[in-house]
KEKOLZA-671846 format. One record per residue: z, x, y of N, C-alpha, C in turn; residue in three letters; chain; residue number from 1. Coordinates in steps of 0.2 Angstrom, whole numbers, plus 5000, padded with zeros to 4 digits. Layout:
BEGIN
   n.Z   n.X   n.Y  ca.Z  ca.X  ca.Y   c.Z   c.X   c.Y  code  unit  pos
     Z     X     Y     Z     X     Y     Z     X     Y   ALA     A  NUM
...
This chain:
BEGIN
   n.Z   n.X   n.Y  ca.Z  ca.X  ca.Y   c.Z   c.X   c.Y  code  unit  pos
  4343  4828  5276  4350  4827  5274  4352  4834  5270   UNK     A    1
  4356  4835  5272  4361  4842  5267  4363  4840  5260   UNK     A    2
  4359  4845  5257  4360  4845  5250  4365  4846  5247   UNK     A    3
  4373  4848  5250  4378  4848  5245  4382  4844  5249   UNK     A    4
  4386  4843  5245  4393  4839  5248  4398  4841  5250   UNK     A    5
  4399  4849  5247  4404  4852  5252  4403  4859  5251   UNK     A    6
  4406  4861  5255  4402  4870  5257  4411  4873  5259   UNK     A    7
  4411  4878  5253  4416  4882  5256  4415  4889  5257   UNK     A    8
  4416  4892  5263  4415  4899  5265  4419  4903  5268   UNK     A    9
  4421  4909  5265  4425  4916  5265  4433  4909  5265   UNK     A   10
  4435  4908  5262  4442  4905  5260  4448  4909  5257   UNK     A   11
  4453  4908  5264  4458  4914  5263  4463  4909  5266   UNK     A   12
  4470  4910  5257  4474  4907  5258  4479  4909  5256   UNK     A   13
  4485  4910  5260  4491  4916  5259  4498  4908  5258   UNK     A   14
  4503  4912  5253  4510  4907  5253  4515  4914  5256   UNK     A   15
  4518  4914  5260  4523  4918  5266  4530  4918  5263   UNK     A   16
  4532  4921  5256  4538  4920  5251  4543  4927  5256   UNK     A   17
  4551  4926  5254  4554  4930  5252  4553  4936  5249   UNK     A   18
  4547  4937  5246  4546  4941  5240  4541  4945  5242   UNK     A   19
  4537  4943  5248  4530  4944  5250  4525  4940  5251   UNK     A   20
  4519  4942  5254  4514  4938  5255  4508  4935  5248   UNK     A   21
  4510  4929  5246  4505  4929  5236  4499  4927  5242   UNK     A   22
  4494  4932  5239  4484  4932  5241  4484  4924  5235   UNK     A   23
  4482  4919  5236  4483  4915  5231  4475  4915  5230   UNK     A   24
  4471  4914  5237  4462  4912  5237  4460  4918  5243   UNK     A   25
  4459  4924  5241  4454  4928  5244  4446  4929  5246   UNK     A   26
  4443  4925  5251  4440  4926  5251  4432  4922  5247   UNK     A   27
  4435  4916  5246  4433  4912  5240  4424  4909  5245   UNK     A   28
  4420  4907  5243  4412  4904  5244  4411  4900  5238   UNK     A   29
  4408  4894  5239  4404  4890  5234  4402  4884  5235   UNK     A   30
  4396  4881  5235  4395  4875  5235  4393  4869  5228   UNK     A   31
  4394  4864  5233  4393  4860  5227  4389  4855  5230   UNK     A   32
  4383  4853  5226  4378  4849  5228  4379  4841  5226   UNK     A   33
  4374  4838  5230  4377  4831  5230  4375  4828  5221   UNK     A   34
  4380  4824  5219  4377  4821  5211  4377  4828  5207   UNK     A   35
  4381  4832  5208  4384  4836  5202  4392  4838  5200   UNK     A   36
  4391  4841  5195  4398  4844  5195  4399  4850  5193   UNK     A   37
  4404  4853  5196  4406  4863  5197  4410  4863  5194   UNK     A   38
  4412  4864  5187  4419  4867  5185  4420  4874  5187   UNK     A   39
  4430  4875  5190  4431  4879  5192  4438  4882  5185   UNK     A   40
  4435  4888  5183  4438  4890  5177  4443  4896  5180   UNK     A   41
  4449  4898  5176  4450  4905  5175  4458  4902  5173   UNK     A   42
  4463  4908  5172  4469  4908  5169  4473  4905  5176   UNK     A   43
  4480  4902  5173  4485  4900  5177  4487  4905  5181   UNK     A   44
  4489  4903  5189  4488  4910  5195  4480  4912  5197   UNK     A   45
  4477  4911  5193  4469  4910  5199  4469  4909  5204   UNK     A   46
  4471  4905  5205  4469  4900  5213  4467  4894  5214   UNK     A   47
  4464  4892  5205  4462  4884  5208  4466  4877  5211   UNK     A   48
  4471  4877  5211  4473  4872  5212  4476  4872  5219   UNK     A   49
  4477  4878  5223  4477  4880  5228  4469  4878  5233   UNK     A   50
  4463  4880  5230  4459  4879  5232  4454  4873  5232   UNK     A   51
  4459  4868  5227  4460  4859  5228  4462  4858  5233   UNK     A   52
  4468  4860  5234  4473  4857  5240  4471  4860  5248   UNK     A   53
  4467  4864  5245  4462  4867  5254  4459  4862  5254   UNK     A   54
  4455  4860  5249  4449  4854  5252  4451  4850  5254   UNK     A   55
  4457  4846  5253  4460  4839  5256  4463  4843  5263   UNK     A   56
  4464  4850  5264  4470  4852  5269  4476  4848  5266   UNK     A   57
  4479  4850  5263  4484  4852  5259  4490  4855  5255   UNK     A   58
  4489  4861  5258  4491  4866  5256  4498  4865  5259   UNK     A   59
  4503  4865  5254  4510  4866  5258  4513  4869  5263   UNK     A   60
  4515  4869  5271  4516  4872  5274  4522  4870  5280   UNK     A   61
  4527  4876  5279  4526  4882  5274  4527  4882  5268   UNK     A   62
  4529  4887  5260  4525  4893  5264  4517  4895  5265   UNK     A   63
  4513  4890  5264  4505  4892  5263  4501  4889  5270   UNK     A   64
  4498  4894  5270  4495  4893  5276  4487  4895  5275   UNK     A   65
  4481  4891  5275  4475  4895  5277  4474  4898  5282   UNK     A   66
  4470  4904  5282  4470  4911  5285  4463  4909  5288   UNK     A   67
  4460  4908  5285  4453  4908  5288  4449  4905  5282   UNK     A   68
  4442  4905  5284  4437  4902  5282  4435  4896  5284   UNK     A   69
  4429  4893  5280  4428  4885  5283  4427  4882  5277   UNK     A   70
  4429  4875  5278  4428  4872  5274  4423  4863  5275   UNK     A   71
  4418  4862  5272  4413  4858  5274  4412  4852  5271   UNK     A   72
  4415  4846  5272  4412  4841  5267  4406  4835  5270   UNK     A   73
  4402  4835  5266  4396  4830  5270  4396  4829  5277   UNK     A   74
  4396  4837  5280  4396  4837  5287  4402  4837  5290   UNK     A   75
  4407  4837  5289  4414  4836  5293  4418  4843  5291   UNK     A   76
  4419  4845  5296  4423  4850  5296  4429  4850  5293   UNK     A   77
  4432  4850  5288  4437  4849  5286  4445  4851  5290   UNK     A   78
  4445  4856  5291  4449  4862  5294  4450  4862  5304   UNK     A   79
  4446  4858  5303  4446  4856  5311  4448  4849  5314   UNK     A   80
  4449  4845  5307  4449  4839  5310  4458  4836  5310   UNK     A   81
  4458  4834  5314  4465  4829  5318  4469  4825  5312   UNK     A   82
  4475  4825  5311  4479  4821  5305  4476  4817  5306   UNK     A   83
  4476  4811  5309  4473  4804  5308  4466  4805  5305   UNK     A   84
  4461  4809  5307  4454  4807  5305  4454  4809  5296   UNK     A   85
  4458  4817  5295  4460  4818  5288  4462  4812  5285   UNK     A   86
  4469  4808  5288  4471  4803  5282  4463  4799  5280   UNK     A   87
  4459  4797  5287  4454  4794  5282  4446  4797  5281   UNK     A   88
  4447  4802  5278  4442  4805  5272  4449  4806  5265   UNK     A   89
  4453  4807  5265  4457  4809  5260  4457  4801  5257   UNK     A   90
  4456  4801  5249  4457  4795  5248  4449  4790  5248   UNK     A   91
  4446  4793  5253  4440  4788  5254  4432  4792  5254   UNK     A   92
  4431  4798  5256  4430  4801  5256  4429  4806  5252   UNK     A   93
  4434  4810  5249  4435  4813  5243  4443  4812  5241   UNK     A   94
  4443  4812  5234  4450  4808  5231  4452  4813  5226   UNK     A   95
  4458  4814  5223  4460  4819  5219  4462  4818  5215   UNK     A   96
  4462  4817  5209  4466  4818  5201  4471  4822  5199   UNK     A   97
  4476  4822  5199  4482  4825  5199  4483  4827  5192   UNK     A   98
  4488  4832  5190  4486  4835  5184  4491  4831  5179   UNK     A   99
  4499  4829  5180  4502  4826  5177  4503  4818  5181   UNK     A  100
  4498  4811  5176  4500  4805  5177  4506  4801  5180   UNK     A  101
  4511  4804  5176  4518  4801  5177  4523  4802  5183   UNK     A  102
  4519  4810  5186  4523  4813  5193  4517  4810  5199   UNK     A  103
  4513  4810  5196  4506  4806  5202  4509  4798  5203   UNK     A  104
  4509  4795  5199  4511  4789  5199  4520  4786  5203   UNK     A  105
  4519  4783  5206  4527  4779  5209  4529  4775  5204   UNK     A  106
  4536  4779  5201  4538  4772  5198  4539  4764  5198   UNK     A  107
  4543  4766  5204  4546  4759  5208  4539  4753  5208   UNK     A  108
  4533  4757  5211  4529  4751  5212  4522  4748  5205   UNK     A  109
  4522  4744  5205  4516  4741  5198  4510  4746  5202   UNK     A  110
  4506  4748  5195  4501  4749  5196  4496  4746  5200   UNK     A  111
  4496  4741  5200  4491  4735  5204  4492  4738  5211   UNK     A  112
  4498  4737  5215  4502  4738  5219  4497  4745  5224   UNK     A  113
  4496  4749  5218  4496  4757  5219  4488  4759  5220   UNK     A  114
  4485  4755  5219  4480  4756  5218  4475  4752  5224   UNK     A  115
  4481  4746  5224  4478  4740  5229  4481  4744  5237   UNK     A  116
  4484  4748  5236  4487  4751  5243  4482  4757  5246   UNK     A  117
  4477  4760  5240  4470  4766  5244  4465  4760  5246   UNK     A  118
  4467  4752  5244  4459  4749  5247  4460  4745  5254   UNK     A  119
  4468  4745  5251  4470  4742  5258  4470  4745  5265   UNK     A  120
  4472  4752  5265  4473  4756  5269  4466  4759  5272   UNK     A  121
  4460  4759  5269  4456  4761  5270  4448  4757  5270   UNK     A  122
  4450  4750  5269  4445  4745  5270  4447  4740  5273   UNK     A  123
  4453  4740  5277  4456  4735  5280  4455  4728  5278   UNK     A  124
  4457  4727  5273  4459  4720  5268  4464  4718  5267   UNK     A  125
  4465  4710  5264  4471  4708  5264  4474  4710  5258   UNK     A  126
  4478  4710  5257  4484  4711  5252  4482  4709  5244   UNK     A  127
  4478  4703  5246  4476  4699  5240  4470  4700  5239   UNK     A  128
  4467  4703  5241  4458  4705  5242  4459  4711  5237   UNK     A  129
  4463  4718  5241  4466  4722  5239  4469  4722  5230   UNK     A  130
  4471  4718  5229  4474  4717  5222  4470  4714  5218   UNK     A  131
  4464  4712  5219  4458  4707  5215  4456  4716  5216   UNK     A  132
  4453  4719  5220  4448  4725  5220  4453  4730  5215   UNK     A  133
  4459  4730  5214  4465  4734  5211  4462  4733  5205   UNK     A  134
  4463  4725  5202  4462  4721  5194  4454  4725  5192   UNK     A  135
  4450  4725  5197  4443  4724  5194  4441  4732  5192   UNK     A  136
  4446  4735  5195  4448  4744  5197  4451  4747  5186   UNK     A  137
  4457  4742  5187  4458  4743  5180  4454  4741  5174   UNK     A  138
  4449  4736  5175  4444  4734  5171  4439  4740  5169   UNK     A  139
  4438  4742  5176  4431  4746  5173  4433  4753  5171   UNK     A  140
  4440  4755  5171  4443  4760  5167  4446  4757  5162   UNK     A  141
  4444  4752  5159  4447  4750  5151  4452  4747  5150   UNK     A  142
  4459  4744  5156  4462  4743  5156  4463  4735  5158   UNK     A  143
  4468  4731  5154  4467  4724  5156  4468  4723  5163   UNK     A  144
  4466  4719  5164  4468  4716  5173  4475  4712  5174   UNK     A  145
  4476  4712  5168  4485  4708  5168  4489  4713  5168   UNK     A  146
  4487  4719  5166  4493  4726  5168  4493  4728  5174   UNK     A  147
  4490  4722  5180  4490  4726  5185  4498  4726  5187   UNK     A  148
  4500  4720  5183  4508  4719  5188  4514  4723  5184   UNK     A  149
  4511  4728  5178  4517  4735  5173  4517  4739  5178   UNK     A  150
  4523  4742  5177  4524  4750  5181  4522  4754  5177   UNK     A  151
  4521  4760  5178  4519  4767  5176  4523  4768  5168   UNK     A  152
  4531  4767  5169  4531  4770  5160  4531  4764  5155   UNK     A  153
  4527  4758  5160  4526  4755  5154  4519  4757  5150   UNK     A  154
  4516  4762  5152  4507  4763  5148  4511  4770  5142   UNK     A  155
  4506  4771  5141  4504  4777  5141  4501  4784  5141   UNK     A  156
  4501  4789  5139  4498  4795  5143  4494  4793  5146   UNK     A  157
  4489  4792  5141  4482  4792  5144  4480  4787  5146   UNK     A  158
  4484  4779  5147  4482  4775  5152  4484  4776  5158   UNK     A  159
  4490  4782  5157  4494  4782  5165  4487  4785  5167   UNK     A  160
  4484  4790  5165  4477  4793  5169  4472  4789  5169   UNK     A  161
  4471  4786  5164  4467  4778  5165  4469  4776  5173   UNK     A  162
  4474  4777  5175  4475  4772  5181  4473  4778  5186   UNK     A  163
  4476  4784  5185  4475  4786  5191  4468  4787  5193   UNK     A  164
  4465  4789  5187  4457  4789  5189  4454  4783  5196   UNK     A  165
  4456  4776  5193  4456  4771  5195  4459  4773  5204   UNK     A  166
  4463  4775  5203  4465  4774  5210  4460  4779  5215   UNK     A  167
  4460  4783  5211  4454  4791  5215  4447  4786  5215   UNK     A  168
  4444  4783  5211  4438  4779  5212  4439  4775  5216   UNK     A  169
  4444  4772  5219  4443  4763  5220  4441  4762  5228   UNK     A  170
  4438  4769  5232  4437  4767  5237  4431  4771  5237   UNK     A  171
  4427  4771  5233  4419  4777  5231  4420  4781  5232   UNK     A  172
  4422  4787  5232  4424  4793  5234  4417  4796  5235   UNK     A  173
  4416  4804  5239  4408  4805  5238  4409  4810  5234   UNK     A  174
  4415  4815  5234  4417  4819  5229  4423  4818  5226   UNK     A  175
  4424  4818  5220  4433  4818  5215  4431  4824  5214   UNK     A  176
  4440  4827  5214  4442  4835  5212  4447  4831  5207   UNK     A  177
  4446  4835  5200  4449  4835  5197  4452  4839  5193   UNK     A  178
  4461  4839  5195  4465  4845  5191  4466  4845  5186   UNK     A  179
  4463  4848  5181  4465  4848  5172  4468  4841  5172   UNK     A  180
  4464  4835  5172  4465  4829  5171  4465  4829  5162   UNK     A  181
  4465  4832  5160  4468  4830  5152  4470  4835  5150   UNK     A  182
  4476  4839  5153  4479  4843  5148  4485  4842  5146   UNK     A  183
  4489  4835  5147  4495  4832  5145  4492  4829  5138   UNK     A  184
  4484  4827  5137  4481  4821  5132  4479  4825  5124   UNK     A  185
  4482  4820  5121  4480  4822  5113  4472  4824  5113   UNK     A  186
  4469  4824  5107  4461  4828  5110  4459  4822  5110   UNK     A  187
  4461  4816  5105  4456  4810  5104  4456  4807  5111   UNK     A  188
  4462  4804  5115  4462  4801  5122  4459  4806  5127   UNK     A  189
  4460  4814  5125  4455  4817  5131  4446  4818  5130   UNK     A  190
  4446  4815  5124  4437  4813  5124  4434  4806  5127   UNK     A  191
  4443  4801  5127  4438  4796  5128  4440  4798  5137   UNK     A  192
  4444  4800  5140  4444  4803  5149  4438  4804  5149   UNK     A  193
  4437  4810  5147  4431  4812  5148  4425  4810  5149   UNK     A  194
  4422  4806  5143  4416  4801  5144  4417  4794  5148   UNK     A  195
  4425  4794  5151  4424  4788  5156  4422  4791  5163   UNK     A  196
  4424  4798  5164  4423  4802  5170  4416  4802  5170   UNK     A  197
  4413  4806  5166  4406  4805  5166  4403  4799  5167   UNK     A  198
  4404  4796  5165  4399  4787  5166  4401  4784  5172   UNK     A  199
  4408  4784  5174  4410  4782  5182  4406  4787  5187   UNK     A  200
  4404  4791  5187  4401  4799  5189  4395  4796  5191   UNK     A  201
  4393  4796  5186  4384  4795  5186  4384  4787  5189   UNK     A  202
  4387  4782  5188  4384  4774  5191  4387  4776  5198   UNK     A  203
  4391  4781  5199  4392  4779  5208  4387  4785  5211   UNK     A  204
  4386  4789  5206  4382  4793  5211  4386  4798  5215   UNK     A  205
  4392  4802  5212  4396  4805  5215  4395  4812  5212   UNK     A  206
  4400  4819  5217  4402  4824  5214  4409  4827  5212   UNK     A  207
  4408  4830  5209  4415  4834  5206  4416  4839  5206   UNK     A  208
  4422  4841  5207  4426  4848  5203  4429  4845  5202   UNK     A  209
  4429  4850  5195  4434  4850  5190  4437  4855  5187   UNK     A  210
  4445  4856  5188  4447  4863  5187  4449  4863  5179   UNK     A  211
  4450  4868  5177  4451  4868  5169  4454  4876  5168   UNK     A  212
  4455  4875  5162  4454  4882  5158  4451  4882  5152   UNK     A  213
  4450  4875  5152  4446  4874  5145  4438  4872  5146   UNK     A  214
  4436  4878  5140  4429  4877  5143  4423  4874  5138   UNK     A  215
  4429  4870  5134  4423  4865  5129  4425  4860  5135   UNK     A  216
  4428  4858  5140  4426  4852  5144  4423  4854  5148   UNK     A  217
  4423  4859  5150  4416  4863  5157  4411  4860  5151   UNK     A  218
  4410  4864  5146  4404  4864  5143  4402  4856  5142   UNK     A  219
  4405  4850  5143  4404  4843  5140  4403  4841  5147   UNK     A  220
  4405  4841  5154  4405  4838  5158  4399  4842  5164   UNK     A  221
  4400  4847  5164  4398  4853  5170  4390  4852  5171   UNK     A  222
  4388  4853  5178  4381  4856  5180  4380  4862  5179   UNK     A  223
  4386  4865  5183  4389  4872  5186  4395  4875  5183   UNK     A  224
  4396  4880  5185  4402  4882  5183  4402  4889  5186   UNK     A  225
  4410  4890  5188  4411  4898  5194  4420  4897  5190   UNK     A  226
  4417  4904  5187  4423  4910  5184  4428  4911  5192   UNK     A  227
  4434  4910  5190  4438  4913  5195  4444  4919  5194   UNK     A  228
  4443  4922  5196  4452  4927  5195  4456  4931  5201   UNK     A  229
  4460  4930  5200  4465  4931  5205  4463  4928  5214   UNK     A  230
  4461  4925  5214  4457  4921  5219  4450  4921  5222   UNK     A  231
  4446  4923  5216  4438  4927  5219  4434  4923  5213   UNK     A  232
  4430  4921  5216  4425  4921  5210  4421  4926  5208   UNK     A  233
  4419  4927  5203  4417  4933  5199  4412  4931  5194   UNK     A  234
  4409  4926  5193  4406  4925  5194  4405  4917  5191   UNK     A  235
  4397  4915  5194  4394  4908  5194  4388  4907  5194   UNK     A  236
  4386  4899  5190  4378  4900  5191  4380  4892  5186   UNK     A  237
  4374  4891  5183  4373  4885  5181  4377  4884  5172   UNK     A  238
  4378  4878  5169  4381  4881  5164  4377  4883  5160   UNK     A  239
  4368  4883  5159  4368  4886  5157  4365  4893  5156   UNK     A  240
  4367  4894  5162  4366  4904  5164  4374  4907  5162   UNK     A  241
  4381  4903  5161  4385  4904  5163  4387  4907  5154   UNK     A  242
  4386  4903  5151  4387  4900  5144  4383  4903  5138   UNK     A  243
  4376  4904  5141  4370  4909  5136  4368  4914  5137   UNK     A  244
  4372  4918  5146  4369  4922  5149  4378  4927  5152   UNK     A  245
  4380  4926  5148  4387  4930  5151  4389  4936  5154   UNK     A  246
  4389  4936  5161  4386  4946  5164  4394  4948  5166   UNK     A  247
  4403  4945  5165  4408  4946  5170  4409  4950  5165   UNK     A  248
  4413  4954  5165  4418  4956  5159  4424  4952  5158   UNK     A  249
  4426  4950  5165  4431  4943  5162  4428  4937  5160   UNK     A  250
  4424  4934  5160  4420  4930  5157  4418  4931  5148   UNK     A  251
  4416  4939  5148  4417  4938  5141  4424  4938  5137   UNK     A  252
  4427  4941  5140  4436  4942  5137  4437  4934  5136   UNK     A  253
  4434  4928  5141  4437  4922  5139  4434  4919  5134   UNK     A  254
  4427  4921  5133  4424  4918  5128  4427  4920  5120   UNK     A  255
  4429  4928  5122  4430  4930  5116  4437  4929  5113   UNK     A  256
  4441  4927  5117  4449  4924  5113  4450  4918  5112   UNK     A  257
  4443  4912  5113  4442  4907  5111  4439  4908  5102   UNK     A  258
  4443  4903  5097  4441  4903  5090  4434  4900  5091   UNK     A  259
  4430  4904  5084  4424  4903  5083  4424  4898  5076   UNK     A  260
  4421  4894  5075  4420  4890  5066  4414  4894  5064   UNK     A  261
  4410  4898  5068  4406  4902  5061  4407  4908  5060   UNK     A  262
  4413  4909  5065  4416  4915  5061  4423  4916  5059   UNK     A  263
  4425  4910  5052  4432  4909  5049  4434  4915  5049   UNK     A  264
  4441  4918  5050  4443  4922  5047  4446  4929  5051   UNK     A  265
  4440  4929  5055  4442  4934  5061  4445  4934  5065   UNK     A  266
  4449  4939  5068  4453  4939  5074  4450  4940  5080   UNK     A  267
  4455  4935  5085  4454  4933  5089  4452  4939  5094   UNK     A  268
  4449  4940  5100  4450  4945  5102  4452  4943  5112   UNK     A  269
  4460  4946  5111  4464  4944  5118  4459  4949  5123   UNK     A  270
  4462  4946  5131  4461  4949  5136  4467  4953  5135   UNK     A  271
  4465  4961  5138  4474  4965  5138  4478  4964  5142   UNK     A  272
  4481  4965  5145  4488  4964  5152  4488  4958  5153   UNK     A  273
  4489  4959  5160  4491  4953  5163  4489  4951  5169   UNK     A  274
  4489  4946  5172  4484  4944  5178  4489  4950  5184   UNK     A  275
  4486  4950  5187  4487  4958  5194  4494  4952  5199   UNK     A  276
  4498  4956  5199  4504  4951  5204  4500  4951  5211   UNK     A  277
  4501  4941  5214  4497  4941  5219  4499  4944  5225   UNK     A  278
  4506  4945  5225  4508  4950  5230  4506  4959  5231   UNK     A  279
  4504  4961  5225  4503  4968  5227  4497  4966  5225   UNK     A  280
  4489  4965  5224  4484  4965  5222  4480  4973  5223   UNK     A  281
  4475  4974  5216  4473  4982  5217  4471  4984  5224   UNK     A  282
  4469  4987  5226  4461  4988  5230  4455  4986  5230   UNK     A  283
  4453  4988  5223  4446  4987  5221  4445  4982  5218   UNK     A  284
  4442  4981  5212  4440  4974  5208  4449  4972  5204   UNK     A  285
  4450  4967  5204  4456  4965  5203  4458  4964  5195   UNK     A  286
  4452  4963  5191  4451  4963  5183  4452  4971  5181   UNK     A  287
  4451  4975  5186  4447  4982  5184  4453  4985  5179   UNK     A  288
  4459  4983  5181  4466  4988  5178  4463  4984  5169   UNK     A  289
  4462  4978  5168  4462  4975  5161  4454  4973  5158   UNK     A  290
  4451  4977  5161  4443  4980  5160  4441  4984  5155   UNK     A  291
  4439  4982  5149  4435  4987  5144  4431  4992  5148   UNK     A  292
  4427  4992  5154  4422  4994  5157  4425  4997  5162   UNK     A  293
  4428  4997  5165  4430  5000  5170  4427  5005  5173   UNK     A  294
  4427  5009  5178  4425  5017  5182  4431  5015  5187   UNK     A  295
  4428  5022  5189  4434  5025  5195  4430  5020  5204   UNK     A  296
  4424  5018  5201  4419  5016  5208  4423  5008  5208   UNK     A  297
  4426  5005  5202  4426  4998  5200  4433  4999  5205   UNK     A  298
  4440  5003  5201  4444  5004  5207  4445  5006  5215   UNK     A  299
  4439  5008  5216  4437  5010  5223  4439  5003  5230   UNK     A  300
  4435  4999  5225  4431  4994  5231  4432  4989  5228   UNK     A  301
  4430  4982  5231  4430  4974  5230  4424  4975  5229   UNK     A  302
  4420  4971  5222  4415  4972  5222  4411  4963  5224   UNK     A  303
  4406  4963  5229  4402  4956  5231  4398  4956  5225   UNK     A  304
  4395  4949  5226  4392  4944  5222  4387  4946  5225   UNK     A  305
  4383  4948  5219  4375  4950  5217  4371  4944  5212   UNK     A  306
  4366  4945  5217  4362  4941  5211  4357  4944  5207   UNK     A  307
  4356  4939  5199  4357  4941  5193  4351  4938  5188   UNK     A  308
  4345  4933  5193  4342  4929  5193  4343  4923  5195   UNK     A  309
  4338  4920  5196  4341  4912  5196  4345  4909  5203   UNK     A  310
  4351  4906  5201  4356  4902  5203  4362  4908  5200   UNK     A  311
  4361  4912  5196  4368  4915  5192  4368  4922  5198   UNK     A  312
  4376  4922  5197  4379  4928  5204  4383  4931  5201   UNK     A  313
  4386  4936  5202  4391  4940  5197  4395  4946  5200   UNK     A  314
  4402  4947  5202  4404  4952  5207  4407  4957  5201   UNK     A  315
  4402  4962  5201  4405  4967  5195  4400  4975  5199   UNK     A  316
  4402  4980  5199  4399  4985  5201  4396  4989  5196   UNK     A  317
  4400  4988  5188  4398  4991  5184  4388  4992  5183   UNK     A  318
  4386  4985  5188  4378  4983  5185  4375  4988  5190   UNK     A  319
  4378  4993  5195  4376  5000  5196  4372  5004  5195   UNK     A  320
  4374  5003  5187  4373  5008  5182  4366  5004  5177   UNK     A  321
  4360  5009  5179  4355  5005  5173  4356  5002  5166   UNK     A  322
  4360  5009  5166  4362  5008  5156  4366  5002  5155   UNK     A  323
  4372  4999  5158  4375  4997  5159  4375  4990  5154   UNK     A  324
  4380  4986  5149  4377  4981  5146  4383  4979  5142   UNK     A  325
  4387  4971  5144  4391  4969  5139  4392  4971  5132   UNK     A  326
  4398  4972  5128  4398  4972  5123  4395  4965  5116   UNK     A  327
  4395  4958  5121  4394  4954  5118  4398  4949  5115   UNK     A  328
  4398  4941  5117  4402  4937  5115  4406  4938  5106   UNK     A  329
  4409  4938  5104  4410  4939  5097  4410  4932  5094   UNK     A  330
């Protein structure tokens, strides 16, 4: 049996504007093994939420189209398979967490309704079978089984996510992607998300990605984790190669503009500029223009993913150089 659950390689995905062609996912690799979870980190314009929507085949078209690559989940070629077979892996197969509750969710219809429609479509049961599976769905995310028959603005925030969790699990998925699933949530309702995703996770024996930009949730949730920018990973390894072993220069930038509590008082230290426009991207390494480190070699060329011990990988050229050494988390 194959040891991950989905396998993506060389993943190249362009949107075809007015304006030009945005590189959103260049060239992207990584897997994820079965019964773990990958957080995929980096700023807004990344590429992650583009490179959710590739796994479902997804991508809105036009203007975006996948250029190439493959995409693999528990053996099925993603990228090759027929609308009908797609509709049923999506939803059953791997299910998604959308990032804002209230735009995921149908007004018009009850939650019940919404939830009993991915058991229905996918299990071939009746209507009523479906709406008991619905009830027993909101239970086990915390939720009375009499709310099956509210709509959507009757919860709130965090039960609207309470639900849609509910509906991404209700057919055992074998992998959930999920989009910044708590960035609309107070901190207190996004610790209790969190420990319910984790505990749903581990009794079904499932994997995940999880996109973020925050990375006390990578740190609370994660097996893994891969640094992404401007549509590349840069690097990845386990979290805790990622976390106590820091080798990217963009990886340190992010750790370092996050507040420290044993060091009250200090200031923060920003990443400089600003992410590379996806339509004109450098040459060489795409961080390289807002690089403490930089060289003329780092300019030159796209640097590949070297490995750094272990499971940890890292695409920086600078480690060319013997001397060569991070400044260090602050």
């Amino acid at each position: 049996m194959a040891e991950n659950i989905l396998e993506i390689k060389d993943l190249v995905v362009h949107y075809e504007t007015e304006d030009g062609c945005v590189c959103a996912v260049n060239g992207l690799t990584f897997n994820i093994g079965k019964k773990k979870t990958l957080g995929l980190v980096g700023e807004t314009g990344a590429g992650k939420t583009t490179t959710a929507l590739s796994i479902l085949n997804l991508v809105p078209n036009p203007p975006g189209k996948i250029k190439s690559g493959s995409i693999v989940l528990d053996g099925a070629k993603i990228l090759e398979l027929k609308t009908e077979e797609l509709e049923a892996v999506r939803g059953n197969d791997v299910a998604m967490i959308f990032q804002d509750p209230m735009t995921a969710l149908n007004p018009v219809m009850t939650v019940g309704e919404q939830i009993a429609e991915s058991v229905e479509l996918h299990e071939k049961v009746s209507k009523a079978e479906a709406l008991e599976r619905a009830k027993e769905m909101l239970k086990l995310v915390g939720i009375a089984e009499s709310r099956a028959y509210d709509y959507p603005h009757q919860f709130s925030g965090g039960m609207r996510q309470r639900v849609v969790i509910a509906i991404a699990l209700a057919c055992n998925p074998k992998l959930l992607i999920a989009d910044e699933p708590t960035t609309a949530l107070d901190v207190t309702i996004q610790a209790q998300v969190l420990e319910l995703m984790k505990a749903l996770i581990r009794e079904r024996d499932m994997s995940m990605l999880l996109i973020t930009h925050d990375l006390g949730v990578v740190a609370e949730v994660c097996d893994e984790v891969a640094v992404m920018y401007a549509g590349r990973i840069v690097e990845i390894g386990t979290a805790d190669e990622v976390f106590n072993s820091i080798r990217h220069p963009y990886t340190e930038g992010l750790f370092n503009s996050l507040p420290n509590l044993k060091q009250r008082g200090e200031d923060l230290v920003p990443i400089r500029g600003m992410m590379p426009d996806p339509t004109n991207l450098p040459k060489g390494c795409a961080f390289a223009p807002r690089c403490p480190y930089a060289t003329a070699a780092c300019e030159a060329q796209q640097p590949a993913l070297r490995a750094m011990g272990g499971t940890h990988f890292v695409a920086c050229d600078a480690y060319n150089d013997p001397d060569f050494k991070l400044g260090g988390v602050k």
